[in-house]
C-alpha positions in Angstrom: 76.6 131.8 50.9 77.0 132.5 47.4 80.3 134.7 46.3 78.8 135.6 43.4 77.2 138.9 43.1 74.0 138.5 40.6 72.4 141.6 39.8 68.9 141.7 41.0 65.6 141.4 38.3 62.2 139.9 38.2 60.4 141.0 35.1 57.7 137.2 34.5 56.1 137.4 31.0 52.8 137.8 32.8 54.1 141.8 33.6 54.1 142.6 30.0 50.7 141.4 29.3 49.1 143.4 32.5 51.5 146.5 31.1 49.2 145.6 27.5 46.1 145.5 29.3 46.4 149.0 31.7 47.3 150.9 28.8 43.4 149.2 26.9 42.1 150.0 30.2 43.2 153.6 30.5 41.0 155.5 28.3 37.8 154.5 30.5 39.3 155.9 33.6 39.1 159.1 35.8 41.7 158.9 38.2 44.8 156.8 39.3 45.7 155.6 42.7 49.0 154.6 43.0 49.9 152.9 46.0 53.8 152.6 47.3 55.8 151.1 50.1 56.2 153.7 52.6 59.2 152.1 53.9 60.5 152.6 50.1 58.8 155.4 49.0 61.1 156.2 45.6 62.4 152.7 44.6 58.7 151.4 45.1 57.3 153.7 42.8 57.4 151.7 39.0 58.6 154.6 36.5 56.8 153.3 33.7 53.6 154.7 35.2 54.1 158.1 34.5 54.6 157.1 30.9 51.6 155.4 31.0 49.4 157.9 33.1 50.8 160.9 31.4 47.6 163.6 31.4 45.7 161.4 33.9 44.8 162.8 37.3 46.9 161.2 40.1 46.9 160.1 43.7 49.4 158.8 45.9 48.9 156.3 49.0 51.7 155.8 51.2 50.9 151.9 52.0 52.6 150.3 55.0 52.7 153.6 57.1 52.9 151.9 59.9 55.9 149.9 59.6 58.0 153.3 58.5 59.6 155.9 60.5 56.6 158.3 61.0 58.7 161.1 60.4 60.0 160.4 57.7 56.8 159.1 55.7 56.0 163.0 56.7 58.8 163.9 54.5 58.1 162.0 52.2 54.2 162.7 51.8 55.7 166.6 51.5 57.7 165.9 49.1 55.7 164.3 46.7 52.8 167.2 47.6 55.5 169.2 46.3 54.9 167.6 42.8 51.3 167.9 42.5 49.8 165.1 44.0 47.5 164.3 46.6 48.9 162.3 48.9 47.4 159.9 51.8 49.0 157.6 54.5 47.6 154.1 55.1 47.8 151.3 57.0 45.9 148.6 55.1 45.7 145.9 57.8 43.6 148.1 60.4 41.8 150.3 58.0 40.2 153.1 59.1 41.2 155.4 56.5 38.0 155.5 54.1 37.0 159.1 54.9 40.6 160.1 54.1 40.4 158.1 50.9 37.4 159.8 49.9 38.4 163.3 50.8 41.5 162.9 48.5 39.7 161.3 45.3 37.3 164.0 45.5 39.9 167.0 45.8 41.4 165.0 42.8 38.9 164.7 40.8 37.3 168.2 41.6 37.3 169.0 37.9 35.2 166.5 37.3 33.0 166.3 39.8 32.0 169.9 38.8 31.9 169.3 35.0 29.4 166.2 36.2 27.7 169.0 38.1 27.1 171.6 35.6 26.0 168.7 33.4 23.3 167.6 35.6 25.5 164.3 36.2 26.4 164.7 39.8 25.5 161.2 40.4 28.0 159.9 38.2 30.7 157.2 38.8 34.2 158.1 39.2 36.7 155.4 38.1 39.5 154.5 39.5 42.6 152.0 38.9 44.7 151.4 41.6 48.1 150.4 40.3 51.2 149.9 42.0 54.3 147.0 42.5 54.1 143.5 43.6 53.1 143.1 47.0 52.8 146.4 47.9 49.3 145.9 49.5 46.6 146.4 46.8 44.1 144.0 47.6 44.3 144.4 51.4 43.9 148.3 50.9 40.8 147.6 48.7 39.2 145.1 51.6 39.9 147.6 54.5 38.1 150.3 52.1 35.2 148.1 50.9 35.1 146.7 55.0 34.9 143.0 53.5 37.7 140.8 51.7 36.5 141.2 48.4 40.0 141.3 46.8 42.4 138.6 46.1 44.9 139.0 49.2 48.4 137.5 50.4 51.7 138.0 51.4 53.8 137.6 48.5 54.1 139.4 45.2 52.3 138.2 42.4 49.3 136.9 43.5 46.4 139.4 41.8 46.3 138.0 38.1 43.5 139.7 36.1 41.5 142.7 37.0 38.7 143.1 39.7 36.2 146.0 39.9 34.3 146.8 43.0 31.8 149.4 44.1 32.5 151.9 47.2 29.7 154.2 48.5 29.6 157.3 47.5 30.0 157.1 43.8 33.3 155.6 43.2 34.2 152.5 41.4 37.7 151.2 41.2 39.8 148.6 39.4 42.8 146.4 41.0 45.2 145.7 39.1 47.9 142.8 39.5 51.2 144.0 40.4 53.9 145.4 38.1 57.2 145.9 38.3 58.9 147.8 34.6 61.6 145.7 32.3 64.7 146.1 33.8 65.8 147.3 37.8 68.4 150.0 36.7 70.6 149.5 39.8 71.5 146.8 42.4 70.5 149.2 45.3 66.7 149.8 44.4 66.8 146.0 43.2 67.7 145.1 47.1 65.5 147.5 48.9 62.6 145.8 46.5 63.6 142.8 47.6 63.8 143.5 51.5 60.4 144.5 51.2 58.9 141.1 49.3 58.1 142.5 46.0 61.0 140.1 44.3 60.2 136.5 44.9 62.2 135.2 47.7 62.5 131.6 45.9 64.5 133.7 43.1 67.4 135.0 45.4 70.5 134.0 47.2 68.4 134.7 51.1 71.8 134.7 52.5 73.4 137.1 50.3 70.0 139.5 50.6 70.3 139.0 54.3 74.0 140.6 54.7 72.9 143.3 52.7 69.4 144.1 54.8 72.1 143.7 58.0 74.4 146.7 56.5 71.3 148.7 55.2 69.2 148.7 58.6 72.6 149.7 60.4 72.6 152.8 58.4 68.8 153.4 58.6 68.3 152.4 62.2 71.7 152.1 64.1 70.7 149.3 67.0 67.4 148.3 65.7 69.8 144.5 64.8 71.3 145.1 68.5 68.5 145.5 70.3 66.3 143.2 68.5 68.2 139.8 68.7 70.7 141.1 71.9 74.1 140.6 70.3 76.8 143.3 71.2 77.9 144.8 67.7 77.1 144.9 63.7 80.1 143.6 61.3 79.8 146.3 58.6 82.8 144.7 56.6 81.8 141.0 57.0 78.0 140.8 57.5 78.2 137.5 56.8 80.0 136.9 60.6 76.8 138.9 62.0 74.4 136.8 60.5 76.2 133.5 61.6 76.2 135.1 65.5 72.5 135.9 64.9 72.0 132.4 64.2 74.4 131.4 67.3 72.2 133.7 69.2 68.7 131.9 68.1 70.2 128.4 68.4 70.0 127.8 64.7 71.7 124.9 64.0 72.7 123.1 60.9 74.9 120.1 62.3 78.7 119.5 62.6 79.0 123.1 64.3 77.8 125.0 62.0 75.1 127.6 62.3 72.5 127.7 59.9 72.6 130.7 58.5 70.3 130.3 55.9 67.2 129.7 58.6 68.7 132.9 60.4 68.6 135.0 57.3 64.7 133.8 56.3 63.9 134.9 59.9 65.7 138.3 59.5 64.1 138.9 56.3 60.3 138.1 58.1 60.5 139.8 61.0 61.6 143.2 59.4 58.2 143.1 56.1 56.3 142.2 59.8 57.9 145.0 61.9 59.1 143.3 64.7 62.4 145.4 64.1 60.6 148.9 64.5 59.0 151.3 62.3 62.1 151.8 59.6 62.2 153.6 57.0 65.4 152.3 53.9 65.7 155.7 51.8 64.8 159.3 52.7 63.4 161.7 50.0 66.2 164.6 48.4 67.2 167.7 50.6 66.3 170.0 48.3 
């Protein structure tokens, strides 16, 4: 494992040129949908958006909902209904949530729709851009609304490249956008907790390093979920290096000569918590006050 701590940043030239051509984009749209990680509800949210959204109407969807701590997405969905926006939960691989969607564009919007009205334009389009990070789940929330795979879906960031518009019932039409992450992470912790969740490219980072530091962070977030998932007696907090080599004893990873490999273990670590296997976890927990 690399000794060497390297602070954490992804910014590809292709980010700067989708940043360009939102801002072109903006002036033809109603609304904004934002979509976050509700696992990492503040460090997912890119900070450049307000900039670039000021005066725009705003909606929030808590993506992922069912891989966080129920109880705290809650709190979290409170807190940022505390700030003015609407705020919905999702879980974009079952669906299910298109009524929801439509009931919180349309209290969103309900300026406009009214205006429309009074114009005699009630059957008028609403346009929406959903924006949000890498791999945060655009294009699978857009498939479960639309009920088909229409948008450009996988599981790693940095897939959606150009813009797509699609149609939903109702009167709504909506843009995805690719992924965007702002210039420069501000601090190694939200730079981690990005990339525990995938939205930094895995092939960039030291796996074994990011795995020691998901090992210490889940121990504070959800004491026992390591313990109970892979059935080893007790977390190293000080050296989570020696926890990841007896998580790798545990599986049988081996790399020849004695050794453990711990670089297979901390791949398999990383996996199983974006899929949920550990439980429904949530990394940070919105401000007491």
């Amino acid at each position: 494992m690399s000794e060497n701590k390297t602070r954490i940043n992804w910014y590809p030239g292709h980010m700067a040129k989708t940043r360009r051509v939102m801002q072109a984009d903006l002036k033809n749209i109603d609304m904004i949908c934002e979509l976050i990680d509700a696992r990492i509800p503040r460090s997912s949210r890119n900070p450049d958006l307000d900039r670039l959204c000021a005066g725009k109407r705003r909606m929030l969807v808590l993506n992922r909902a069912d891989q966080a701590d129920p109880a705290a997405t809650a709190k979290w969905a409170e807190y940022y209904r505390g700030q003015g926006l609407a705020v919905m939960e999702a879980n974009s691989q079952k669906g299910g949530f298109l009524n929801q969607f439509r009931a919180c564009a349309e209290k969103t919007c309900a300026d406009l729709l009214a205006r429309n009205e009074e114009k005699g334009q009630s059957g008028r389009t609403v346009r929406i851009m959903i924006m949000g990070i890498p791999n945060v789940g655009k294009s699978s929330f857009i498939n479960r609304l639309l009920g088909k795979k229409a948008a450009v879906a996988a599981d790693k960031p940095g897939v959606t490249r150009g813009k797509q518009w699609f149609s939903l019932p109702g009167g709504f039409d909506f843009m995805d956008t690719p992924g965007m992450l702002w210039p420069k992470i501000e601090s190694d912790e939200m730079g981690y907790l990005l990339a525990f969740t995938g939205t930094i490219r895995d092939e960039i980072l030291d796996l074994e390093d990011l795995a020691c530091h998901l090992i210490k962070q889940l121990e504070i977030s959800s004491p026992g979920a390591i313990v109970k998932r892979y059935g080893i007696t007790d977390i190293n907090m000080d050296q989570p290096y020696e926890t990841l080599t007896e998580l790798a004893k545990k599986r049988g990873f081996l790399a020849g000569r004695g050794e453990y490999d711990t670089l297979r273990m901390a791949r398999v670590l990383l996996d199983e918590f974006r899929s949920g296997k550990l439980g429904r976890i949530t990394l940070e927990l919105p401000p007491e006050d």
